[in-house]
GUSE-174823 format. One record per atom (N, C-alpha, C, CB): chain; residue number from 1; x, y, z. Coordinates in nm, 3 decimals. Glycine has a CB too. Layout:
 lomi mardren      xx      yy      zz
    A     NUM       X       Y       Z
...
# end
This chain:
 lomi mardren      xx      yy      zz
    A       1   9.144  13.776  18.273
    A       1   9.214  13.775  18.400
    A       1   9.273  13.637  18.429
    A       1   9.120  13.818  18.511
    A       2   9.157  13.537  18.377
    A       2   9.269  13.399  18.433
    A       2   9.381  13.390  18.328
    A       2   9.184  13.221  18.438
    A       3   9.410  13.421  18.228
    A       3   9.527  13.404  18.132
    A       3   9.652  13.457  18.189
    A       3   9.501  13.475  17.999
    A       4   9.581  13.614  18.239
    A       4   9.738  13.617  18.295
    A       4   9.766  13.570  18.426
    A       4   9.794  13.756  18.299
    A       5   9.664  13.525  18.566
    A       5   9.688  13.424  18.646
    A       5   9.762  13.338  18.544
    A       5   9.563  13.365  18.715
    A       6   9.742  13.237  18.470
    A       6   9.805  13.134  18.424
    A       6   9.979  13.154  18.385
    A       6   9.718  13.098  18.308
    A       7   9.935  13.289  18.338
    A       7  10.097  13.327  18.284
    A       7  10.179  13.349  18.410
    A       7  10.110  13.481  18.183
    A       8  10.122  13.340  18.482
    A       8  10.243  13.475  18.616
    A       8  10.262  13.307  18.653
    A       8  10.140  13.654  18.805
    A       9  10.147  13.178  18.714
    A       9  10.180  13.078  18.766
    A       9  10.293  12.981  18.639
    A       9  10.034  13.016  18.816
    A      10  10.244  12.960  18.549
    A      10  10.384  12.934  18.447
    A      10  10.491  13.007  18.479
    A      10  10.368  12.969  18.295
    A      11  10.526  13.128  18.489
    A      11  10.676  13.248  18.524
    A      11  10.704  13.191  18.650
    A      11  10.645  13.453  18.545
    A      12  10.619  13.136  18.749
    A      12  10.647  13.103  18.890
    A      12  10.728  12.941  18.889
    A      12  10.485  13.106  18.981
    A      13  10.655  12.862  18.778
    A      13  10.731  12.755  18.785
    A      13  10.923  12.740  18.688
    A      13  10.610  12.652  18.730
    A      14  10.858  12.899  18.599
    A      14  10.989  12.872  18.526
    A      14  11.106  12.942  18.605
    A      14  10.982  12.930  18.371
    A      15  11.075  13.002  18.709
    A      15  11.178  13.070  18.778
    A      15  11.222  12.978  18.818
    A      15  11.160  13.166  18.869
    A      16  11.151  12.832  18.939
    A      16  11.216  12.704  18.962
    A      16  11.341  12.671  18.875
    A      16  11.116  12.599  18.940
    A      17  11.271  12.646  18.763
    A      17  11.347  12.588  18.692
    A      17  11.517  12.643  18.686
    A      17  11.273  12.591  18.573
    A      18  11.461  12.798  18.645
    A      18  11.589  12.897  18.624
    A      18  11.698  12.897  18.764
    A      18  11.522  13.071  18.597
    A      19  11.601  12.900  18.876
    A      19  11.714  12.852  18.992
    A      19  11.822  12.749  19.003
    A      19  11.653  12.813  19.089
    A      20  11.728  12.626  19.001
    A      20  11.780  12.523  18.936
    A      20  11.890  12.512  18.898
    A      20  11.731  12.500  18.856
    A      21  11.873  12.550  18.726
    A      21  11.988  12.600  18.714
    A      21  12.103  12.655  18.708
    A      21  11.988  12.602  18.707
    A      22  12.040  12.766  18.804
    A      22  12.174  12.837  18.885
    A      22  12.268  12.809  18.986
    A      22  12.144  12.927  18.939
    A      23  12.180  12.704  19.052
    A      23  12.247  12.655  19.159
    A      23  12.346  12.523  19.079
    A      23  12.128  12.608  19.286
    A      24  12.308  12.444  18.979
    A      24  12.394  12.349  18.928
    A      24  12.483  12.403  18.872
    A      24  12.349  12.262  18.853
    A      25  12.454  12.558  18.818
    A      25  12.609  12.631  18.758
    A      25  12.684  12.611  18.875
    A      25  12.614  12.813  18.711
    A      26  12.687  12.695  18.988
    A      26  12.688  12.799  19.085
    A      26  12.778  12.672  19.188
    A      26  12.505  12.877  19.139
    A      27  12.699  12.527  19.217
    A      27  12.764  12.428  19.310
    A      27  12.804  12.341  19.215
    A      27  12.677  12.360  19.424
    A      28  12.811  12.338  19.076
    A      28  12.856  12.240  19.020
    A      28  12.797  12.078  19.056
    A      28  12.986  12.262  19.045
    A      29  12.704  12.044  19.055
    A      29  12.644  11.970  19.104
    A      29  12.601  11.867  18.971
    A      29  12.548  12.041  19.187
    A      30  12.609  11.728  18.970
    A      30  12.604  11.658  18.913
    A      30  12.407  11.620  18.896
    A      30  12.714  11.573  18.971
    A      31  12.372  11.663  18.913
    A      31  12.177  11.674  18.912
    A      31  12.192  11.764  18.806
    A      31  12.065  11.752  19.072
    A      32  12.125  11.762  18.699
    A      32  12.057  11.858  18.625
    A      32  11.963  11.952  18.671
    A      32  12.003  11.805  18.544
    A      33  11.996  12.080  18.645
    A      33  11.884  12.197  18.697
    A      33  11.739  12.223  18.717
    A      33  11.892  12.279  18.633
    A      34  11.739  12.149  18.614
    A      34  11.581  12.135  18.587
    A      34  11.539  12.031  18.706
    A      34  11.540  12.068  18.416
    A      35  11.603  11.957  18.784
    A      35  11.581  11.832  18.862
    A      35  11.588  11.903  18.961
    A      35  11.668  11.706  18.857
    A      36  11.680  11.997  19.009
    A      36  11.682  12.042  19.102
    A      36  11.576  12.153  19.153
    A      36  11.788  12.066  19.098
    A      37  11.503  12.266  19.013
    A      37  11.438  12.341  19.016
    A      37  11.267  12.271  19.078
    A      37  11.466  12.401  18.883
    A      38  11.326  12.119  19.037
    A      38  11.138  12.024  19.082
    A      38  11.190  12.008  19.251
    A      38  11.093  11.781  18.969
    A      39  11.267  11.996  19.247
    A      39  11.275  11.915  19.403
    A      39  11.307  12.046  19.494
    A      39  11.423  11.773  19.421
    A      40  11.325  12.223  19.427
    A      40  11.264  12.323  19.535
    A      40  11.167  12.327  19.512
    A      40  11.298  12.447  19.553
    A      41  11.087  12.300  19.425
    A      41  10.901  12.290  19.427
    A      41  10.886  12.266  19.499
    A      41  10.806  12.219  19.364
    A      42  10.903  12.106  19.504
    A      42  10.843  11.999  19.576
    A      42  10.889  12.030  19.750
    A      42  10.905  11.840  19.506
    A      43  10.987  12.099  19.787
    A      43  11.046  12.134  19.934
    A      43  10.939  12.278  19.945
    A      43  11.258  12.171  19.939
    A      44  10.933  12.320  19.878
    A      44  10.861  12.462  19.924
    A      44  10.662  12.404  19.923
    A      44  10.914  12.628  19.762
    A      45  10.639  12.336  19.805
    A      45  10.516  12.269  19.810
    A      45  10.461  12.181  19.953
    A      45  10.528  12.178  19.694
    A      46  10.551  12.133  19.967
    A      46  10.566  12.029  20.110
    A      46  10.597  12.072  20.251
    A      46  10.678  11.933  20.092
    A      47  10.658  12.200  20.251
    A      47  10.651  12.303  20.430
    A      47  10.560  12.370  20.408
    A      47  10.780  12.422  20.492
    A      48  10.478  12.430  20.305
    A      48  10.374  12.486  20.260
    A      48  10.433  12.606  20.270
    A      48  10.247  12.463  20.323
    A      49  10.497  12.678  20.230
    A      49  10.540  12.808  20.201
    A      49  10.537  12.842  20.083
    A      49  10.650  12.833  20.236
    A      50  10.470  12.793  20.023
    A      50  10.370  12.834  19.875
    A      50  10.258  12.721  19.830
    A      50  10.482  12.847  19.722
    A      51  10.113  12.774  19.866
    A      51  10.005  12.678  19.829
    A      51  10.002  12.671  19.702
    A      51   9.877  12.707  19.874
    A      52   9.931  12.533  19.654
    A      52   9.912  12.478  19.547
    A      52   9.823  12.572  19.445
    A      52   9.858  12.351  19.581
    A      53   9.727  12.628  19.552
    A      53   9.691  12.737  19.414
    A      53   9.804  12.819  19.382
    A      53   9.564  12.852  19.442
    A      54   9.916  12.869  19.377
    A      54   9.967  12.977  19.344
    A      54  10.021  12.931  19.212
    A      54  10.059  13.033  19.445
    A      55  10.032  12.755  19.168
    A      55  10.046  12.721  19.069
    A      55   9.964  12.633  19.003
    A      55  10.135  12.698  19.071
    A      56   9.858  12.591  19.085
    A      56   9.794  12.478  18.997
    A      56   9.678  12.509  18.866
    A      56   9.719  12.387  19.106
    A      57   9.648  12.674  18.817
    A      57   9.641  12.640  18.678
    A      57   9.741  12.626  18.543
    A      57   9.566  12.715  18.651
    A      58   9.878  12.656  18.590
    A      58   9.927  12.650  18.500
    A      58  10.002  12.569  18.498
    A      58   9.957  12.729  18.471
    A      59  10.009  12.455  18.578
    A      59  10.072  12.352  18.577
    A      59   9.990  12.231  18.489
    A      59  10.101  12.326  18.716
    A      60   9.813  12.255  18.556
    A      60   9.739  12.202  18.458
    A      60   9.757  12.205  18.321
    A      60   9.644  12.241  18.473
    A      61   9.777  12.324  18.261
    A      61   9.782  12.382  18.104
    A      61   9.924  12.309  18.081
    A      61   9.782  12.583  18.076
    A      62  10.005  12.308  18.128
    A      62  10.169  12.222  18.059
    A      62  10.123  12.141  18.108
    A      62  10.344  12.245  18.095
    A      63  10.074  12.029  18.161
    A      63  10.047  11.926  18.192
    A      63   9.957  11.875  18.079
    A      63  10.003  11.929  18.316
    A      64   9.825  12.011  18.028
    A      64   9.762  11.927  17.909
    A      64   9.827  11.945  17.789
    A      64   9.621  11.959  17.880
    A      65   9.935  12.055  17.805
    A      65  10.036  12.054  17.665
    A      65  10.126  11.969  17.633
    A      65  10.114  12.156  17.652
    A      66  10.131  11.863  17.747
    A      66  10.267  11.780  17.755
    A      66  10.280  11.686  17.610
    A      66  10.263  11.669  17.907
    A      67  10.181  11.628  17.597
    A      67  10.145  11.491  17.444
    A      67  10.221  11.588  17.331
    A      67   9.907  11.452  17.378
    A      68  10.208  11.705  17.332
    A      68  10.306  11.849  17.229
    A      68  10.419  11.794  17.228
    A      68  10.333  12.027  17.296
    A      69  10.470  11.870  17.343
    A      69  10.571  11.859  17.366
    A      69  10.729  11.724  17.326
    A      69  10.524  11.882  17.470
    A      70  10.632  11.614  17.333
    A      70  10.700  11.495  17.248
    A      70  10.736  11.459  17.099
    A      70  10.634  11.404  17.270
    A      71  10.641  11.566  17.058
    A      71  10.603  11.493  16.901
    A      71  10.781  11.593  16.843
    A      71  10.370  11.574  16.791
    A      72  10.846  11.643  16.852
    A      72  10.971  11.668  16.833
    A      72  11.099  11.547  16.838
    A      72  10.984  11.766  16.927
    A      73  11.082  11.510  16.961
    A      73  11.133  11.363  16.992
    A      73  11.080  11.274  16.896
    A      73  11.093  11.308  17.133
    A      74  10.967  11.266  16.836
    A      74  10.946  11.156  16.779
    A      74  10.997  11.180  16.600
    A      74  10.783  11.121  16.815
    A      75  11.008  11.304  16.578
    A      75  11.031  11.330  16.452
    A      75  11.179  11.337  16.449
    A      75  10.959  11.449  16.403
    A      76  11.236  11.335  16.551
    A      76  11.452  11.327  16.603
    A      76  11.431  11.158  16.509
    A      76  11.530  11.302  16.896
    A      77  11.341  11.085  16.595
    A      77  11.367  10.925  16.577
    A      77  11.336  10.917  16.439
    A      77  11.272  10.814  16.671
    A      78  11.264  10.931  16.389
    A      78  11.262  10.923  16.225
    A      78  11.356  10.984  16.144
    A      78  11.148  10.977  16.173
    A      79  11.391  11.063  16.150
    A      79  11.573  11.153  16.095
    A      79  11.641  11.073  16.123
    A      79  11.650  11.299  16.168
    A      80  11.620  10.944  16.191
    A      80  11.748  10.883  16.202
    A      80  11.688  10.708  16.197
    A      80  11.840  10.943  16.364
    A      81  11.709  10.669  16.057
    A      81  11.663  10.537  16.049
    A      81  11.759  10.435  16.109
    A      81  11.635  10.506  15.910
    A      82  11.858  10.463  16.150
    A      82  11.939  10.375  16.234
    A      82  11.879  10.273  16.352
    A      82  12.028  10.466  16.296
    A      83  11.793  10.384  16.408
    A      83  11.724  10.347  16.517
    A      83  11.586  10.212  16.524
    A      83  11.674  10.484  16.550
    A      84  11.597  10.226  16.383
    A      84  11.426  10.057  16.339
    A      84  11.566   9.976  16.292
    A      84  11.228  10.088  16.122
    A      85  11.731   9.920  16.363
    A      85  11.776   9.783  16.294
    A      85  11.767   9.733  16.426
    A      85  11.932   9.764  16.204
    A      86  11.861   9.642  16.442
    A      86  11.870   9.546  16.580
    A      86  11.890   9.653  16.704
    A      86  12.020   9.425  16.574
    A      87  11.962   9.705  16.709
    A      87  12.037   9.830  16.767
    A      87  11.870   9.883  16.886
    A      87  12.102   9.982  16.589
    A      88  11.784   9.947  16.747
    A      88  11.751  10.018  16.803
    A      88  11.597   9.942  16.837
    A      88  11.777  10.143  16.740
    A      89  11.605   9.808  16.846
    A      89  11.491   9.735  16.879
    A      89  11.558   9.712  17.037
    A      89  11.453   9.588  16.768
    A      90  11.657   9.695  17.060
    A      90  11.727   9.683  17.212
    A      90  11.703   9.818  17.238
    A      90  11.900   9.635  17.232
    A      91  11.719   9.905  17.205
    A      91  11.703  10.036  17.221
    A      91  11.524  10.055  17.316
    A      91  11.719  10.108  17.045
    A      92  11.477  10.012  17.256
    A      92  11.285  10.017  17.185
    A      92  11.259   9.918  17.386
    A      92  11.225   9.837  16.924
    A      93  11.276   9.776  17.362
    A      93  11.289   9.687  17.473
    A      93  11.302   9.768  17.569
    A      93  11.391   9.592  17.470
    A      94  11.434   9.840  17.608
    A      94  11.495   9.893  17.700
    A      94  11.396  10.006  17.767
    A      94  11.623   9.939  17.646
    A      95  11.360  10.085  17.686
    A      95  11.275  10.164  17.710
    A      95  11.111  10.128  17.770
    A      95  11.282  10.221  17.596
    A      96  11.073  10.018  17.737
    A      96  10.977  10.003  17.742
    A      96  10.971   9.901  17.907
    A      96  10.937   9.959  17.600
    A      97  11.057   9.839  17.901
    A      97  11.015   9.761  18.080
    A      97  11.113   9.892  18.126
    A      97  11.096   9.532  18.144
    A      98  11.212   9.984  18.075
    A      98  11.184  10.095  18.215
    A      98  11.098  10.135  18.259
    A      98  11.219  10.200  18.221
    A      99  11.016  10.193  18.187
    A      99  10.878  10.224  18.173
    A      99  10.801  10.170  18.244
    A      99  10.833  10.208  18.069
    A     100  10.814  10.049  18.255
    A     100  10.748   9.943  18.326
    A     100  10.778   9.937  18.512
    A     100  10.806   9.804  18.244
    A     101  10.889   9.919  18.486
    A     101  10.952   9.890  18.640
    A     101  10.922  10.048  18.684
    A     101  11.152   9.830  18.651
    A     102  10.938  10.158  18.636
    A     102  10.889  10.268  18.671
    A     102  10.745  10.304  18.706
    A     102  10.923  10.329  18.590
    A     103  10.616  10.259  18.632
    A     103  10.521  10.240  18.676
    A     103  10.496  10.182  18.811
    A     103  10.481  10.192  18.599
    A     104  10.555  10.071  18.802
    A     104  10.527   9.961  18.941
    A     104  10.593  10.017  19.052
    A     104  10.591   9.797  18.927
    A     105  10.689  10.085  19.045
    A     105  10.787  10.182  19.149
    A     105  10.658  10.270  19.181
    A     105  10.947  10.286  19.067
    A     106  10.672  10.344  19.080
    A     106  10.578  10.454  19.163
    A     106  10.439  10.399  19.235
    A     106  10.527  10.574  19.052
    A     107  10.387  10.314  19.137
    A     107  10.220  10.294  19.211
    A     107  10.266  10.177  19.357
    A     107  10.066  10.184  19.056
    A     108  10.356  10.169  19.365
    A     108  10.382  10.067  19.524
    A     108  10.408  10.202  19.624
    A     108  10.567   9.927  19.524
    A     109  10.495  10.267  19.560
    A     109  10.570  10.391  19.639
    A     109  10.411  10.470  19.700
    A     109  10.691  10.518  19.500
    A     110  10.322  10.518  19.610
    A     110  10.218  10.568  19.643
    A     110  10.143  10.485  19.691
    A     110  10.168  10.627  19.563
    A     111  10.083  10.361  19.704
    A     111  10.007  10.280  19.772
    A     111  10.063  10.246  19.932
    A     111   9.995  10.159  19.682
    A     112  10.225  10.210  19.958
    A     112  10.262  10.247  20.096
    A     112  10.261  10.423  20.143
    A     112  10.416  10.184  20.110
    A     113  10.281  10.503  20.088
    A     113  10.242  10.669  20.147
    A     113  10.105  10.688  20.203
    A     113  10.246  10.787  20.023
    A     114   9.998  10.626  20.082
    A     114   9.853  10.625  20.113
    A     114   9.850  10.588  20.256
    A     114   9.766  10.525  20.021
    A     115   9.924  10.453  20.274
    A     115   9.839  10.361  20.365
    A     115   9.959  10.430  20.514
    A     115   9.842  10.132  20.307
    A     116  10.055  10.490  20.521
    A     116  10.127  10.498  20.616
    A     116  10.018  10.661  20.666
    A     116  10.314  10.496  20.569
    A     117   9.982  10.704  20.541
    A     117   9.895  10.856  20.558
    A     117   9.756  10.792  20.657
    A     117   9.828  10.940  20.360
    A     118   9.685  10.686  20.584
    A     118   9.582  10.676  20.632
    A     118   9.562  10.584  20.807
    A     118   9.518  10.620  20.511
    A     119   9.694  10.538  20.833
    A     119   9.720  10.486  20.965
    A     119   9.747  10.625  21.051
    A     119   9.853  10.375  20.964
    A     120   9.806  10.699  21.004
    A     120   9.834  10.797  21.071
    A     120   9.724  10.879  21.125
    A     120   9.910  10.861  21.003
    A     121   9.660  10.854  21.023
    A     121   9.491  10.938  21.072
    A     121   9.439  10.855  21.155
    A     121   9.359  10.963  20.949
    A     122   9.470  10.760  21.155
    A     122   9.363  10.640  21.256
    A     122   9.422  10.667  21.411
    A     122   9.394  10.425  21.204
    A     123   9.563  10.638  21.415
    A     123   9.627  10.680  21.549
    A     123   9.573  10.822  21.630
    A     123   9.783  10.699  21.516
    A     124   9.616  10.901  21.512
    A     124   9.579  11.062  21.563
    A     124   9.414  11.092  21.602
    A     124   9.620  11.178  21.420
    A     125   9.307  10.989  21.521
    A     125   9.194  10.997  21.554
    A     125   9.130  10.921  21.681
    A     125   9.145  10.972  21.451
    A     126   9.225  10.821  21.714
    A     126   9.230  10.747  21.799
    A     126   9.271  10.819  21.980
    A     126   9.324  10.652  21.730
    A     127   9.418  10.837  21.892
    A     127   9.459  10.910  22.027
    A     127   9.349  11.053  22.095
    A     127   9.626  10.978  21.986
    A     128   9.287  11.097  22.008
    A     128   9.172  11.229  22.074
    A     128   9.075  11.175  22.112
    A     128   9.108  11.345  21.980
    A     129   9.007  11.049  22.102
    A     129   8.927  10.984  22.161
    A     129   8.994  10.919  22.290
    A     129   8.871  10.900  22.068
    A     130   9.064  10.863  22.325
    A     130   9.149  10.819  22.412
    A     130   9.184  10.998  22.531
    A     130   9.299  10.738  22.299
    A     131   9.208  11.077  22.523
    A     131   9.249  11.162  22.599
    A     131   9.126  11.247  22.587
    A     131   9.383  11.215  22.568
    A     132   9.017  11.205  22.500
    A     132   8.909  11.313  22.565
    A     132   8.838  11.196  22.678
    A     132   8.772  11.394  22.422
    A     133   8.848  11.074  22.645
    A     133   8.795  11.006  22.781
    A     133   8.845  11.004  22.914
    A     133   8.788  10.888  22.765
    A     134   8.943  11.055  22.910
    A     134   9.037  11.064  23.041
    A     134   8.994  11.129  23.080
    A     134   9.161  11.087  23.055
# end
């Protein structure tokens, strides 16, 4: 029974996706589909008009399939020895402080959300103490 839970929540995220893409046919829209199919997740995840269980085992399972999923990419880069001369050591660099500045983006981005989340609780916990003393 959980396999096919897992399967129907995988079909649930690939429909995203398939929207997605319909809508970048459909508006011609310079976002890739697949970008767009995350960010109705993330809008429907976030008004809560679909809880996190309805996908979170099978997001888990592609999430632990993901390290897979690369090793294709990595066998592209070897078919093509072009990529180990100067070229593709700028190539190599480039990639790697994106990577970087991307890390530090996100973990600042999430460390101000945390802390704007956890003030927010303080006010709101604040303010019910404040108006139950009244």
């Amino acid at each position: 029974m959980k396999g096919i839970r897992i399967i129907l929540q995988i079909a649930i995220l690939f429909m995203f996706s398939i929207v997605g893409d319909v809508l970048h046919n459909v508006l011609n829209l310079p976002i890739p589909g697949s970008i767009i199919g995350l960010i109705l997740l993330l809008t429907c995840l976030s008004c809560k008009l679909m809880p996190t269980s309805f996908i979170a085992d099978g997001a888990g399972l592609l999430l632990a399939l993901l390290p897979l999923l690369f090793i294709p990419a990595m066998v592209g880069i070897i078919k093509y020895p072009s990529l180990f001369s100067i070229d593709g050591g700028i190539l190599f660099f480039i990639i790697i402080m994106s990577t970087i500045v991307t890390m530090i983006a996100a973990g600042y981005t999430s460390q101000l959300i945390e802390k704007r989340s956890t003030s927010r609780k303080k006010r709101k916990k604040c303010n019910k103490h404040l108006s139950q003393s009244v």
